[in-house]
C-alpha positions in Angstrom: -3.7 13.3 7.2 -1.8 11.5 10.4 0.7 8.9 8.6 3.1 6.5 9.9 6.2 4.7 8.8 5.6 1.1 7.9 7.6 -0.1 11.5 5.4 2.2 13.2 2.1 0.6 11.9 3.6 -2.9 12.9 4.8 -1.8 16.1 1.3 -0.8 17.3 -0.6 -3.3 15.2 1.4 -6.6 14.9 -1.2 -9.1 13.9 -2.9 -7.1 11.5 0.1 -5.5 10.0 0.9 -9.5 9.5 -2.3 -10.3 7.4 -1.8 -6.5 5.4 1.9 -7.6 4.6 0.3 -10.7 3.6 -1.9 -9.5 1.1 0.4 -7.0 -0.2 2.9 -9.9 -1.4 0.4 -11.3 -3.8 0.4 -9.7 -6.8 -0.9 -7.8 -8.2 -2.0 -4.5 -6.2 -3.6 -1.8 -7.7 -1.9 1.6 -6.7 -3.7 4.6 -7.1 -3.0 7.9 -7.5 -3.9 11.7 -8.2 -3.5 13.3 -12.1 -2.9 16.4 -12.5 -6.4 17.2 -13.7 -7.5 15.4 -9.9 -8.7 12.5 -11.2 -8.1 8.9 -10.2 -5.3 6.9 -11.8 -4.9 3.2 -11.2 -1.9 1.0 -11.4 -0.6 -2.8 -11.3 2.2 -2.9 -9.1 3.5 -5.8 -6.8 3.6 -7.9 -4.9 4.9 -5.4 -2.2 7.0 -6.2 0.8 8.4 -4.3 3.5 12.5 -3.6 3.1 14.0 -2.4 6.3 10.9 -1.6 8.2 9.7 0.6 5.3 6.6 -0.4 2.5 8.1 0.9 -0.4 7.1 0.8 -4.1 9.3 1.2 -7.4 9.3 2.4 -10.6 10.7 3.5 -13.7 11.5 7.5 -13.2 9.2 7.9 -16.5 6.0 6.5 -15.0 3.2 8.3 -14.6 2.3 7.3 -11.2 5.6 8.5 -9.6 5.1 12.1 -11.5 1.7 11.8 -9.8 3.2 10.9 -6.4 6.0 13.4 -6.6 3.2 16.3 -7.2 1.1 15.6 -3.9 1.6 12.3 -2.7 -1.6 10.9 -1.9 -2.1 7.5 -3.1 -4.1 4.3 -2.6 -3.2 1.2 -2.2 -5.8 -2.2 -2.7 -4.6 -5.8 -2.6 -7.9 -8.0 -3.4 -9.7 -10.8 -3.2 -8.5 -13.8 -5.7 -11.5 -15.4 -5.7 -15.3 -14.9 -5.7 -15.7 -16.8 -2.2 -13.4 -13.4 -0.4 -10.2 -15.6 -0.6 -8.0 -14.6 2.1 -9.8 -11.6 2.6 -9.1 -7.9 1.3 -7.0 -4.6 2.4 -7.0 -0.5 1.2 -4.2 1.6 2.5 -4.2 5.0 2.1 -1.5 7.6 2.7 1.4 9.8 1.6 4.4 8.3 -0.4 8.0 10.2 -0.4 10.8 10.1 -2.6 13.0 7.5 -0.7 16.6 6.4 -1.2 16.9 3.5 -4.0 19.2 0.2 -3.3 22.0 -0.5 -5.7 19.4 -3.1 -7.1 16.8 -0.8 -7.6 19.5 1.7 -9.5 20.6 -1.0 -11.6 17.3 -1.9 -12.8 16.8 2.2 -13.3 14.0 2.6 -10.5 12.9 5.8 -8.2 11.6 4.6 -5.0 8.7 5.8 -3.2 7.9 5.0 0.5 4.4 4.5 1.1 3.5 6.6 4.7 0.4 4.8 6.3 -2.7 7.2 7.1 -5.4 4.5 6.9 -5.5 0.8 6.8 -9.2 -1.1 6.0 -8.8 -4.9 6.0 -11.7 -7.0 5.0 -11.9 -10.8 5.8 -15.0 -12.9 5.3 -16.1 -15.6 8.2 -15.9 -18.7 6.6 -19.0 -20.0 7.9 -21.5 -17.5 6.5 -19.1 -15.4 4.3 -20.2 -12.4 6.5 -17.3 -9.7 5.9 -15.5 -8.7 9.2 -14.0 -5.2 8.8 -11.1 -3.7 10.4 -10.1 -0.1 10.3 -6.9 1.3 11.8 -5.7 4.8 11.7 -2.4 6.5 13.4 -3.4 8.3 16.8 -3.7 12.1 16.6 -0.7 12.9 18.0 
């Protein structure tokens, strides 16, 4: 999978990388990830915002999640909807995370820091005239 830093998905998508930023603020997010037995594992996390061009996620160094991502990486990330009429809409992004260099905040409160890598962003708003969804689906160019 193609991924991208954070700056690099803003750089080529600005106003959509505003609305995914956006979304990711509001917790919660669900982040999913791989077990080692391959199947799915979900997790609260959020709200997420960018920190020096980078979309980053932390977490104690016990959690399961950040053994998963340390194994292979892949994860998925979903802000959603916070109410039944689509709200501000939806987004998924997909990707690789790495191990990434913590703050002297984020070793204080004991956290591992993960960058999340962007392969894949869907963002899903809904018209607000007849609540038809309006999809958007962005991946890195093959380079």
């Amino acid at each position: 999978m193609q991924t991208v830093s954070w700056d690099e998905f803003k750089t080529a998508e600005p106003d959509l990388s505003t609305h995914v930023e956006e979304r990711l603020g509001r917790a919660p997010c669900y982040l999913g990830t791989v077990r080692p037995d391959g199947w799915p594992r979900v997790h609260p996390v959020g709200p997420l915002t960018p920190r020096a061009d980078h979309l980053v996620v932390t977490m104690y160094p016990t959690s399961p999640k950040g053994k998963d991502l340390e194994r292979n990486g892949i994860y998925a990330l979903h802000a959603a909807v916070e109410d039944t009429s689509g709200g501000g809409g939806e987004v998924l992004v997909t990707g690789l995370a790495i191990g990434a260099e913590p703050t002297d905040a984020d070793r204080s409160n004991g956290y591992v820091v993960f960058e999340l890598l962007i392969g894949q962003v869907l963002a899903t708003r809904y018209d607000p005239t007849d609540w038809r969804p309006i999809r958007t689906r962005w991946r890195p160019l093959t380079r």
